[in-house]
NUNU-224500 format. One line per 4 residues: number of its first residue (from 1); their letters; for each residue y, z, x of N, C-alpha, C. Coordinates in nm, 2 decimals, padded with zeros to 4 digits, always signed. Layout:
% residues N
NUM) A) Y,Z,X,Y,Z,X,Y,Z,X; ...
% end
This chain:
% residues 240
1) XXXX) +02.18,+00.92,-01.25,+02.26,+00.98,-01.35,+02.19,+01.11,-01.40; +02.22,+01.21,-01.39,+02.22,+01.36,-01.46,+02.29,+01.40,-01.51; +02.26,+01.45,-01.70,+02.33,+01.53,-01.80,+02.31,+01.62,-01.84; +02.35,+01.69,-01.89,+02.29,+01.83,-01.94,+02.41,+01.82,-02.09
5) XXXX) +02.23,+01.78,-02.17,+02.28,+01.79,-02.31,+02.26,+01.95,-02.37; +02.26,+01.99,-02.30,+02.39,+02.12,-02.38,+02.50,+02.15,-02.44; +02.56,+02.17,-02.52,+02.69,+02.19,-02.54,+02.75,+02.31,-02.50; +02.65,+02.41,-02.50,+02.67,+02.54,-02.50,+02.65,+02.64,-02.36
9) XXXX) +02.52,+02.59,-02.29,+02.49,+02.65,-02.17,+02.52,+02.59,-02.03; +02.55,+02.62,-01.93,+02.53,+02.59,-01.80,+02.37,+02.59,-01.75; +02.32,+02.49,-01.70,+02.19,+02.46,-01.67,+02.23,+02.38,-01.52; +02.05,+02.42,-01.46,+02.07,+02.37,-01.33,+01.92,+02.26,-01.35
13) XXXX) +01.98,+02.25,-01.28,+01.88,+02.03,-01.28,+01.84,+02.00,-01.14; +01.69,+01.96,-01.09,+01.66,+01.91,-00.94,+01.72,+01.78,-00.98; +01.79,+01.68,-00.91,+01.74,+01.59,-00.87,+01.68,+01.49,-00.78; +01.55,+01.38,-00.82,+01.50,+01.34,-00.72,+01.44,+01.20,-00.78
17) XXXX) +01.51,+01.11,-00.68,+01.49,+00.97,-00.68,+01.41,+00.91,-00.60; +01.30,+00.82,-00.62,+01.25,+00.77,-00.55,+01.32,+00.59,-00.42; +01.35,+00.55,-00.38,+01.38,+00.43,-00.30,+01.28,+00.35,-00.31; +01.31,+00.19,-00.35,+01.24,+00.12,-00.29,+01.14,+00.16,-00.19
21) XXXX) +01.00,+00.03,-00.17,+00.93,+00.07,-00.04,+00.95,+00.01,+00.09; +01.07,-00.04,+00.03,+01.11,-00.14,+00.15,+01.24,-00.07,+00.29; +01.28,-00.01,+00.19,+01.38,+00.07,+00.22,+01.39,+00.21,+00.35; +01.42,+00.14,+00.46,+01.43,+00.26,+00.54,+01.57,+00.32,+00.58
25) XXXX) +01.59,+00.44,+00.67,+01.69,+00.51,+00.67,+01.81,+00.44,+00.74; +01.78,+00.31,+00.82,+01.85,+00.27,+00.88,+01.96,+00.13,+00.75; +01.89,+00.14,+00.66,+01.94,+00.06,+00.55,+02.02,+00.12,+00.44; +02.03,+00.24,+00.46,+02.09,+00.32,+00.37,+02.24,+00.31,+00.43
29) XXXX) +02.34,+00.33,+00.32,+02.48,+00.31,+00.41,+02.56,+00.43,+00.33; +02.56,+00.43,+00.23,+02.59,+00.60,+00.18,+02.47,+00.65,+00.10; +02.46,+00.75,+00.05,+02.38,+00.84,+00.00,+02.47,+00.94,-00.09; +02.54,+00.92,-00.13,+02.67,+00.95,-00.23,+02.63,+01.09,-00.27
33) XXXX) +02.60,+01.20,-00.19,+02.62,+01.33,-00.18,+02.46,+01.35,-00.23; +02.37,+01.28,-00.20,+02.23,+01.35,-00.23,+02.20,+01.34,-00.06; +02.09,+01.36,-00.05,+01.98,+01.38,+00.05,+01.86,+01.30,+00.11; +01.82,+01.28,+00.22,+01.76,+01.18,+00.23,+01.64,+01.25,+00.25
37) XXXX) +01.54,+01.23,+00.23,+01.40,+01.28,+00.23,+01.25,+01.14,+00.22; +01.12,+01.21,+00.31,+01.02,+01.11,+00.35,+00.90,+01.16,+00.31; +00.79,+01.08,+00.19,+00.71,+01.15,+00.14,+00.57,+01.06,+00.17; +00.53,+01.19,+00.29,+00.45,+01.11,+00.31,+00.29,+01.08,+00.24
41) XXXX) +00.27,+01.13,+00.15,+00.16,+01.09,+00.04,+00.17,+00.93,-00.03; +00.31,+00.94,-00.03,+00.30,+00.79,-00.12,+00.40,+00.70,-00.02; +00.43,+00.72,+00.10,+00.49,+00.66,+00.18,+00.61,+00.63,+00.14; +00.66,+00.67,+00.13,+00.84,+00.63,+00.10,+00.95,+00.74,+00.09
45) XXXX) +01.07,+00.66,+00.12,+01.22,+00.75,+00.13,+01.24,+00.76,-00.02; +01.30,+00.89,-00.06,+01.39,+00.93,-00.18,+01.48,+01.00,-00.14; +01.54,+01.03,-00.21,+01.70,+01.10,-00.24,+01.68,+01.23,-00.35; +01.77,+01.33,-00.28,+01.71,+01.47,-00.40,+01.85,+01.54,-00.39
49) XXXX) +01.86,+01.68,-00.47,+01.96,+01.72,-00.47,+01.91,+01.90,-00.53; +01.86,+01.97,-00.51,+01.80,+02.09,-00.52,+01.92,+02.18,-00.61; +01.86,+02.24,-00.73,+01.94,+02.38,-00.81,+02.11,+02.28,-00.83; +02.14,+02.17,-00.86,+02.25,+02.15,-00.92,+02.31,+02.17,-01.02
53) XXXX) +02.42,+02.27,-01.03,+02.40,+02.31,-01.19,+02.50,+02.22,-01.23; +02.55,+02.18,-01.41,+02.58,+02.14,-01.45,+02.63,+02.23,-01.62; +02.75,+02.18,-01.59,+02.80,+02.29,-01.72,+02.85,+02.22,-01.85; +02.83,+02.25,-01.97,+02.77,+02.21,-02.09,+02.79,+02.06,-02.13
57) XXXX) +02.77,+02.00,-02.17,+02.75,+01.86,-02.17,+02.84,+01.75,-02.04; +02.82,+01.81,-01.91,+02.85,+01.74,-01.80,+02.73,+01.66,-01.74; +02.82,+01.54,-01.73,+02.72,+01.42,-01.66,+02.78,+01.39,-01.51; +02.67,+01.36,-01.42,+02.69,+01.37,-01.27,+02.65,+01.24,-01.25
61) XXXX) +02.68,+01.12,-01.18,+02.63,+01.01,-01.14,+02.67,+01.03,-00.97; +02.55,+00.97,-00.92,+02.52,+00.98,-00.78,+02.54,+00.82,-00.76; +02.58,+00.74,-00.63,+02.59,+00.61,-00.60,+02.49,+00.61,-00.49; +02.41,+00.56,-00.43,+02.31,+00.53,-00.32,+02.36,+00.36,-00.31
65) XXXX) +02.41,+00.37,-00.17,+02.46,+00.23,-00.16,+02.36,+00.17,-00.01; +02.26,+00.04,-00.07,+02.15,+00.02,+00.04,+02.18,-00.10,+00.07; +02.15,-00.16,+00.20,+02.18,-00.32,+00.25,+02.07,-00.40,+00.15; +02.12,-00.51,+00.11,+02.09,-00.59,+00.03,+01.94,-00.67,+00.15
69) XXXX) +01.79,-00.57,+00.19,+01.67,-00.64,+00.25,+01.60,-00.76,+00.16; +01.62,-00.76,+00.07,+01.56,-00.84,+00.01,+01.56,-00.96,-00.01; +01.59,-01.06,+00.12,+01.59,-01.17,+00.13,+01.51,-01.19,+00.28; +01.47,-01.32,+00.22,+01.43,-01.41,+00.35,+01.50,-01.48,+00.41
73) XXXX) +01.51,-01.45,+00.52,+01.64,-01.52,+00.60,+01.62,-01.68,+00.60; +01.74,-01.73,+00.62,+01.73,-01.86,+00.63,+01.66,-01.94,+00.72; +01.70,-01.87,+00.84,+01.61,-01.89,+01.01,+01.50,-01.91,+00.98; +01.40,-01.83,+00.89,+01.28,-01.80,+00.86,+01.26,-01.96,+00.78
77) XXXX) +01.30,-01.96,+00.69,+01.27,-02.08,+00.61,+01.31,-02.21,+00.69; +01.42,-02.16,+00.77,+01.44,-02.32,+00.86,+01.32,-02.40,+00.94; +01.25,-02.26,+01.01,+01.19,-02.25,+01.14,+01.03,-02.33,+01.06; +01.01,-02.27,+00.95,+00.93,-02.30,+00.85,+00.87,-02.45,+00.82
81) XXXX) +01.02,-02.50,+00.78,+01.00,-02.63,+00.74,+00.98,-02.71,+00.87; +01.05,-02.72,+00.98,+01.06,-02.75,+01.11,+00.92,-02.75,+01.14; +00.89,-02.68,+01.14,+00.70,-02.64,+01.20,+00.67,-02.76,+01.12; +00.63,-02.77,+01.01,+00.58,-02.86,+00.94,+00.62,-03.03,+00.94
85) XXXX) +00.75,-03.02,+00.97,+00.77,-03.17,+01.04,+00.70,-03.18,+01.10; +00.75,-03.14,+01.25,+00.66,-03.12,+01.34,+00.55,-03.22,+01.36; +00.49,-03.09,+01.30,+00.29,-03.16,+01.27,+00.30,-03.30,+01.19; +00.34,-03.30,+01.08,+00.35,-03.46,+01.02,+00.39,-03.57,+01.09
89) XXXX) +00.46,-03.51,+01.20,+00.54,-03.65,+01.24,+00.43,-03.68,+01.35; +00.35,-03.56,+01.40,+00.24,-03.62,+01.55,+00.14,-03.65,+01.46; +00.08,-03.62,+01.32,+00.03,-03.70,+01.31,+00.03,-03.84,+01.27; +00.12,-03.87,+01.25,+00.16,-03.99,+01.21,+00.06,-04.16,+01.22
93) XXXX) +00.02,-04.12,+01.41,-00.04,-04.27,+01.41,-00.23,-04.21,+01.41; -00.24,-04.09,+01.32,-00.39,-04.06,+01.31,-00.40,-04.08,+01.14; -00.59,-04.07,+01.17,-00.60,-04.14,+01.03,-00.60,-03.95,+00.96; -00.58,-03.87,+00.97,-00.52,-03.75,+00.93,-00.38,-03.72,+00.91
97) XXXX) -00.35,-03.82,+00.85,-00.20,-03.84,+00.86,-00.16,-03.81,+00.68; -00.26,-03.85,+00.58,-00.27,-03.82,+00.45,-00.26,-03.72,+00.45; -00.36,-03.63,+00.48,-00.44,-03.48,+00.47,-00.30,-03.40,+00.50; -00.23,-03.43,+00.61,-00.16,-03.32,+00.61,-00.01,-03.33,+00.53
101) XXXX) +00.04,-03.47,+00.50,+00.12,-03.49,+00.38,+00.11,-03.48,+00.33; -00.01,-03.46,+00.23,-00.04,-03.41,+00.07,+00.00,-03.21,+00.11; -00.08,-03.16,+00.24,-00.04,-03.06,+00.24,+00.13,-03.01,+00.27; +00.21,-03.08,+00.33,+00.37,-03.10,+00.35,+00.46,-03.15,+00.25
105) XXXX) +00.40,-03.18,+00.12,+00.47,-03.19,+00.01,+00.46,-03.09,-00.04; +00.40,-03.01,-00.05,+00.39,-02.86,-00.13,+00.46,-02.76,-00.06; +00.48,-02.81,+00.05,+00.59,-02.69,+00.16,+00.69,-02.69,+00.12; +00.76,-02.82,+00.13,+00.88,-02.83,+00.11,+00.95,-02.73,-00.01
109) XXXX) +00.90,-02.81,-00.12,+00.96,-02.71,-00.31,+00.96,-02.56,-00.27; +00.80,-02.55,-00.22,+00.80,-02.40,-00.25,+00.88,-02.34,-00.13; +00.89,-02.37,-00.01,+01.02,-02.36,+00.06,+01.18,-02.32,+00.01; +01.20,-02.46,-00.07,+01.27,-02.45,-00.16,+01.34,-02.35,-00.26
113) XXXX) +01.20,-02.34,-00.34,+01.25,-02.20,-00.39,+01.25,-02.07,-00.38; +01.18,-02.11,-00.27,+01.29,-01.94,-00.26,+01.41,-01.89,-00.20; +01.47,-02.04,-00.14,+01.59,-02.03,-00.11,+01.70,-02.04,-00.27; +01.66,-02.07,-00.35,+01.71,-02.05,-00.46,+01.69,-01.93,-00.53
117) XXXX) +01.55,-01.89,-00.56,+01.57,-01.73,-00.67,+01.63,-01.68,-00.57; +01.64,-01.64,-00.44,+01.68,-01.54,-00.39,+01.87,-01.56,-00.35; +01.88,-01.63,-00.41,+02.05,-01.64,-00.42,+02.12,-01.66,-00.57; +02.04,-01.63,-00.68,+02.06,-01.63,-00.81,+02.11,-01.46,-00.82
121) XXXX) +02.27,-01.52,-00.82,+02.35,-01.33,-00.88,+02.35,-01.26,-01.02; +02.27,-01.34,-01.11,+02.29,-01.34,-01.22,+02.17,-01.25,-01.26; +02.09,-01.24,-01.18,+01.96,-01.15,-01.22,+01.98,-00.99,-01.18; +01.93,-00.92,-01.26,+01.95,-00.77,-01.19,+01.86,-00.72,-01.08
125) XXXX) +01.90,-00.59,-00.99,+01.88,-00.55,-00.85,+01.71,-00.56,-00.88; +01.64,-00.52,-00.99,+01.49,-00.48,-01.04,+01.47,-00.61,-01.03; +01.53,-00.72,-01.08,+01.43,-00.84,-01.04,+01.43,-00.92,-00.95; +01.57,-00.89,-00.90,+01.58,-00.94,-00.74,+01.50,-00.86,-00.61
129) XXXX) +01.44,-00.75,-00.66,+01.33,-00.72,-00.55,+01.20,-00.75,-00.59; +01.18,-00.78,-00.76,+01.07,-00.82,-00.74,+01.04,-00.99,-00.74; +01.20,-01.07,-00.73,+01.14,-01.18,-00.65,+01.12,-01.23,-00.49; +01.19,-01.11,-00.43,+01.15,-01.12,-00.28,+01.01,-01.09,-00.28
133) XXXX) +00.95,-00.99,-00.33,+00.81,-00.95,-00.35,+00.70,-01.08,-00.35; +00.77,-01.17,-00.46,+00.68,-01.27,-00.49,+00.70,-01.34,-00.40; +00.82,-01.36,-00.34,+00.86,-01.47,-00.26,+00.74,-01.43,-00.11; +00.76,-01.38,-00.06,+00.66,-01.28,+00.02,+00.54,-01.37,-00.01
137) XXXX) +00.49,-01.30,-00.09,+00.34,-01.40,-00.12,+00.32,-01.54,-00.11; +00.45,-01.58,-00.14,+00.47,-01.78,-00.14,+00.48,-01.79,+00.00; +00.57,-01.71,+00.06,+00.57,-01.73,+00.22,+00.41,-01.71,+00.32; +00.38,-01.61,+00.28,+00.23,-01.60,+00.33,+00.11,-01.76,+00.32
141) XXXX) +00.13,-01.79,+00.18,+00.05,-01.89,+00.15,+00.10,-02.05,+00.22; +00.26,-02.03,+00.24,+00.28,-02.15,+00.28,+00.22,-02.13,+00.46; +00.23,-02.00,+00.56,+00.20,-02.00,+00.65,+00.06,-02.05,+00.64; -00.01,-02.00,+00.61,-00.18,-02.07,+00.60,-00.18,-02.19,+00.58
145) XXXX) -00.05,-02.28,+00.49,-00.13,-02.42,+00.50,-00.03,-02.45,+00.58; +00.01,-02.42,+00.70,+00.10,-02.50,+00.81,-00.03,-02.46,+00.91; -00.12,-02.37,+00.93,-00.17,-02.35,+01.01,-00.29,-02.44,+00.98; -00.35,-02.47,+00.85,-00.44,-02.59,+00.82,-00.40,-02.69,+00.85
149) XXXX) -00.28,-02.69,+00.89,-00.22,-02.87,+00.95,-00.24,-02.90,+01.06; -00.21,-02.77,+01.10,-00.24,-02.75,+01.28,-00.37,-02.80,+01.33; -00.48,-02.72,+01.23,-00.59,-02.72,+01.27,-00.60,-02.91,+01.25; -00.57,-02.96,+01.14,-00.62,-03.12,+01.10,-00.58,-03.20,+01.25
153) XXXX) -00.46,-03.15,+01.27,-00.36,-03.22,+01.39,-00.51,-03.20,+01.51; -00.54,-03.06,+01.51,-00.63,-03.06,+01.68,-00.74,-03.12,+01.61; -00.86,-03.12,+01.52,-00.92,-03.28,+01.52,-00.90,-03.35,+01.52; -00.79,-03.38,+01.51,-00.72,-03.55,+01.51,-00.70,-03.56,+01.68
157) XXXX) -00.70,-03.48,+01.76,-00.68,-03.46,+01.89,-00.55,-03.49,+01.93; -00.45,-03.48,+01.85,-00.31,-03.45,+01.89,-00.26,-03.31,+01.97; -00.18,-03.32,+02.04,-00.11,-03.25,+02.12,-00.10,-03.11,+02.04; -00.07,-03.05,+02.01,-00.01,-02.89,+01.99,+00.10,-02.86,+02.05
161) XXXX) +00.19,-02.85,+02.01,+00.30,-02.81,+02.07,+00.30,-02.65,+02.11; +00.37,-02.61,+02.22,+00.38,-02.48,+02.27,+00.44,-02.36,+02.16; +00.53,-02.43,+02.08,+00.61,-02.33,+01.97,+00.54,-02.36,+01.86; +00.41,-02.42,+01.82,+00.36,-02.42,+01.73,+00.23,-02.30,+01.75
165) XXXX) +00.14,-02.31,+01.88,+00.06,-02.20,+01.95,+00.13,-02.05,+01.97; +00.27,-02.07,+01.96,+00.34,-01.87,+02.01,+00.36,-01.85,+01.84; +00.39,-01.95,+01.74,+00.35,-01.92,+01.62,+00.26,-01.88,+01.50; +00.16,-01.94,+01.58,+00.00,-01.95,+01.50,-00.02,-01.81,+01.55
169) XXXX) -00.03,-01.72,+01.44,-00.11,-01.57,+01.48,-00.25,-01.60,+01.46; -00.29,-01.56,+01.54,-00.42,-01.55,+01.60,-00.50,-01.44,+01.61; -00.58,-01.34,+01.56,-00.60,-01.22,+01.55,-00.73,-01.22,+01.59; -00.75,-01.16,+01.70,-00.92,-01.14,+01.78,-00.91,-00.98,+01.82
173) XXXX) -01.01,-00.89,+01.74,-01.05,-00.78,+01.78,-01.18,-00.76,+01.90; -01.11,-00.71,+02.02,-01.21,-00.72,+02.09,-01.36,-00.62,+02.07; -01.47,-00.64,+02.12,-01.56,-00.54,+02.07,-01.49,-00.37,+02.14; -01.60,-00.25,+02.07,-01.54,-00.13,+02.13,-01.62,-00.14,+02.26
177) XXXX) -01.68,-00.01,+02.31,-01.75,+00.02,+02.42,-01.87,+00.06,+02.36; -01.84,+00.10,+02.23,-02.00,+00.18,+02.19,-02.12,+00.03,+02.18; -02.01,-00.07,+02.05,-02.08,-00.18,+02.07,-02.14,-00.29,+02.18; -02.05,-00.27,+02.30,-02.06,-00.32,+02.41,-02.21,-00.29,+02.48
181) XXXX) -02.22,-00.16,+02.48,-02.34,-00.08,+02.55,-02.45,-00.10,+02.46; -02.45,-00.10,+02.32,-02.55,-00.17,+02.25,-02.61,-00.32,+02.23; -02.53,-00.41,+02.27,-02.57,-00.54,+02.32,-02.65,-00.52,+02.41; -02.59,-00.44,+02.57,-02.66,-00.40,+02.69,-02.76,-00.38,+02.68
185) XXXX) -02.81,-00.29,+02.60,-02.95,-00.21,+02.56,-03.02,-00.31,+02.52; -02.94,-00.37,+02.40,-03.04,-00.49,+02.34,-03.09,-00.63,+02.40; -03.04,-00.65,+02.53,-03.06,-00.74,+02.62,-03.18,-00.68,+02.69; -03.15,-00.55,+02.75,-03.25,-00.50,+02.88,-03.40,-00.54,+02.81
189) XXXX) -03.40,-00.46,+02.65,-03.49,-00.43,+02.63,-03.59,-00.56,+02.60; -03.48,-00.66,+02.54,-03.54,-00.84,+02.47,-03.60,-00.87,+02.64; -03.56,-00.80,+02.75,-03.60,-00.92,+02.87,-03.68,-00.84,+02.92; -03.69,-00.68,+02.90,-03.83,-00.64,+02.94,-03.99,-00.65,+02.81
193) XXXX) -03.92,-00.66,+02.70,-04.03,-00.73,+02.61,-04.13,-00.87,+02.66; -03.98,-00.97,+02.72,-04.02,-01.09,+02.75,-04.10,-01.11,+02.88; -04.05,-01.00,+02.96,-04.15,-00.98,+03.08,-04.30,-00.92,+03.09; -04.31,-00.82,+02.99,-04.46,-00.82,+02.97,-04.53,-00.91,+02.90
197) XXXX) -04.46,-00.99,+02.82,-04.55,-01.11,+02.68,-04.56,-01.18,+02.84; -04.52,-01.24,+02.91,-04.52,-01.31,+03.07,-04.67,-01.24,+03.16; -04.63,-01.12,+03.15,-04.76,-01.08,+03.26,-04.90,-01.06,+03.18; -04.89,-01.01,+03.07,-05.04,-01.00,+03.03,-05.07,-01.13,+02.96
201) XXXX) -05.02,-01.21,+02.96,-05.01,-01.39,+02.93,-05.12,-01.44,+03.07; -05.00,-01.40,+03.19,-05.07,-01.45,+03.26,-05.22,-01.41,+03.34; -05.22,-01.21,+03.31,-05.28,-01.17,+03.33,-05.43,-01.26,+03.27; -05.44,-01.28,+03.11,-05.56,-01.32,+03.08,-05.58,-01.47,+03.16
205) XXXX) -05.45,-01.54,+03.16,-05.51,-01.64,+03.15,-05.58,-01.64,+03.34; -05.55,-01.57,+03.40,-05.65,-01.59,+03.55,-05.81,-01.53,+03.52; -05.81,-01.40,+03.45,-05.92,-01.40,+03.38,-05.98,-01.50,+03.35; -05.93,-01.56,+03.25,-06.00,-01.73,+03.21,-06.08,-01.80,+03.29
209) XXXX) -05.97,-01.81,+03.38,-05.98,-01.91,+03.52,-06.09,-01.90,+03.58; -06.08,-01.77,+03.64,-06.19,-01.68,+03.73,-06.32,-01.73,+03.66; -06.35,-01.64,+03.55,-06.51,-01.68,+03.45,-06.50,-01.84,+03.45; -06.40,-01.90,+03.45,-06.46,-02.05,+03.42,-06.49,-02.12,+03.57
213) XXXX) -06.44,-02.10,+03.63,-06.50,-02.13,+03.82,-06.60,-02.09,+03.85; -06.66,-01.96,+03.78,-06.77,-01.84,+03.85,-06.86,-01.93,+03.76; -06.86,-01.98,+03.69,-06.94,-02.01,+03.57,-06.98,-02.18,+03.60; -06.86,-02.23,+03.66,-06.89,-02.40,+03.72,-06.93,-02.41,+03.87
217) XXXX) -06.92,-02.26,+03.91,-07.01,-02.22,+04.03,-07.15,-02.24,+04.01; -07.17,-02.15,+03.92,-07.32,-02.10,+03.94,-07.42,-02.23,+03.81; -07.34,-02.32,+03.78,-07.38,-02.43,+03.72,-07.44,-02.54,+03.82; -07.34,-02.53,+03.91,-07.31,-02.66,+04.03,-07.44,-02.61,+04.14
221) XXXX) -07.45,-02.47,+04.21,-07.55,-02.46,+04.28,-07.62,-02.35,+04.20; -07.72,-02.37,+04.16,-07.83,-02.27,+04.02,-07.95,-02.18,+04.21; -07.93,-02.05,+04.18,-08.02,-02.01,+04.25,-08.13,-02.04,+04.24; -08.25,-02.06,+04.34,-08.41,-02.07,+04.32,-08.46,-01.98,+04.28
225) XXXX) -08.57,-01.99,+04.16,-08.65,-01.89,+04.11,-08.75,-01.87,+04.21; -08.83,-01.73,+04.18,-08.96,-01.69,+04.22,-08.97,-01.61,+04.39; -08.80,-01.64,+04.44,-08.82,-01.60,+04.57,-08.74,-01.46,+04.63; -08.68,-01.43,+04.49,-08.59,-01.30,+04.54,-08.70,-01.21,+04.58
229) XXXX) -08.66,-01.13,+04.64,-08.77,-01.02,+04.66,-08.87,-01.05,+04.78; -08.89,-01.14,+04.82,-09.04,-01.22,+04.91,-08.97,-01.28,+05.04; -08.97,-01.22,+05.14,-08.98,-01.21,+05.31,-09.11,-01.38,+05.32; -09.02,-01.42,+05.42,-09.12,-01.53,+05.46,-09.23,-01.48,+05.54
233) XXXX) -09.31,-01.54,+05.58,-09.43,-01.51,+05.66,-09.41,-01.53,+05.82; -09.45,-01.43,+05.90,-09.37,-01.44,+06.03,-09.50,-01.47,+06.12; -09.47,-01.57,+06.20,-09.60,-01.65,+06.31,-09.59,-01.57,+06.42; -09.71,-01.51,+06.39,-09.81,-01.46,+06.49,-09.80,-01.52,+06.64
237) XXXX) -09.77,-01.47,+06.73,-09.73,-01.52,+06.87,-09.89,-01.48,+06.93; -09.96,-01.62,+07.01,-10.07,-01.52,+07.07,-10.06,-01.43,+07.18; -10.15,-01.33,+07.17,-10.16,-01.22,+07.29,-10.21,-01.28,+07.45; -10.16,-01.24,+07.51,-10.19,-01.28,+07.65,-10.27,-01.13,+07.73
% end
């Protein structure tokens, strides 16, 4: 809505509205003679209308008519609760069969409600998006504890079902290449560290060896004194 409280003058007015952030262009169904525009600083669609004048106390109302996103589909909540049978019902004959009932009582309500706020017509458009908002966060938290069931279910060594595994997001970043080549490095270098503590290890320890053999050598046969140096005496053959 644009007025121009003037009584007296013709004035020109921008208009510019911001959209929801939920809201993309394919959700828009009129745009009731404004403009669609995408701002990318604060990420989101608005609606504008440049130099519109307006002549003395004239009021302009614009309609922007958007598909009603702000619900969680039913499918979503069906699929939801389903999962969570599921698991309860395989655990059934484990002694993990508590653990994950106490956690499947708390699914269900809050399940629950938000199939209710989000079909209450009595609230206005401002708090019906910000109960999908919230609802959002209930959904997230109930996904975490269907995936803690999962987990109780595989120590309990029950089965896993195949549509319970294409459900469970799983998120593994693999390493880059920089870090890859840095392990590499850090291996070569741990195994050529390891190979020298190896050779000058073994280097001394023959050293050792050596002096202690040369040493139980010369224990075991002890040379004779007094004769280094001295030629025996050589017999005289007689002359003929």
């Amino acid at each position: 809505v644009v007025i121009n409280p003037s009584k007296s003058k013709t004035q020109t007015v921008q208009v510019k509205n911001y959209l929801p952030v939920e809201v993309k262009p394919k959700d828009i169904t009129e745009l009731g003679g404004l403009e669609l525009e995408y701002d990318s600083a604060q990420s989101i669609y608005y609606v504008y209308k440049h130099n519109l004048e307006l002549s003395p106390g004239e009021m302009r109302v614009f309609e922007v008519e958007v598909e009603d996103i702000w619900v969680v589909s039913d499918k979503t909540l069906s699929d939801l609760k389903r999962r969570a049978e599921g698991i309860l019902k395989k655990a059934e004959s484990t002694a993990y069969y508590e653990s994950c009932k106490e956690i499947a009582d708390t699914i269900y309500p809050r399940l629950d409600e938000i199939a209710t706020s989000q079909s209450d017509e009595a609230i206005s458009r401002a708090q019906h998006i910000g109960i999908y908002r919230q609802n959002l966060l209930v959904l997230d938290k109930v996904k975490e504890d269907i995936a803690r069931m999962e987990k109780i279910l595989a120590t309990a060594g029950g089965p896993i079902a195949p549509e319970m595994l294409s459900k469970t997001k799983i998120k593994a970043e693999s390493p880059t290449k920089t870090i890859t080549w840095i392990v590499v490095f850090i291996i070569i270098i741990f195994i050529g560290l390891l190979a020298g503590v190896l050779f000058f290890t073994w280097h001394r320890q023959s050293r050792i060896t050596k002096d202690a053999l040369l040493s139980a050598k010369k224990s075991a046969f002890p040379e004779p004194s007094g004769t280094e140096g001295k030629e025996e005496p050589k017999e005289e053959l007689p002359q003929t």
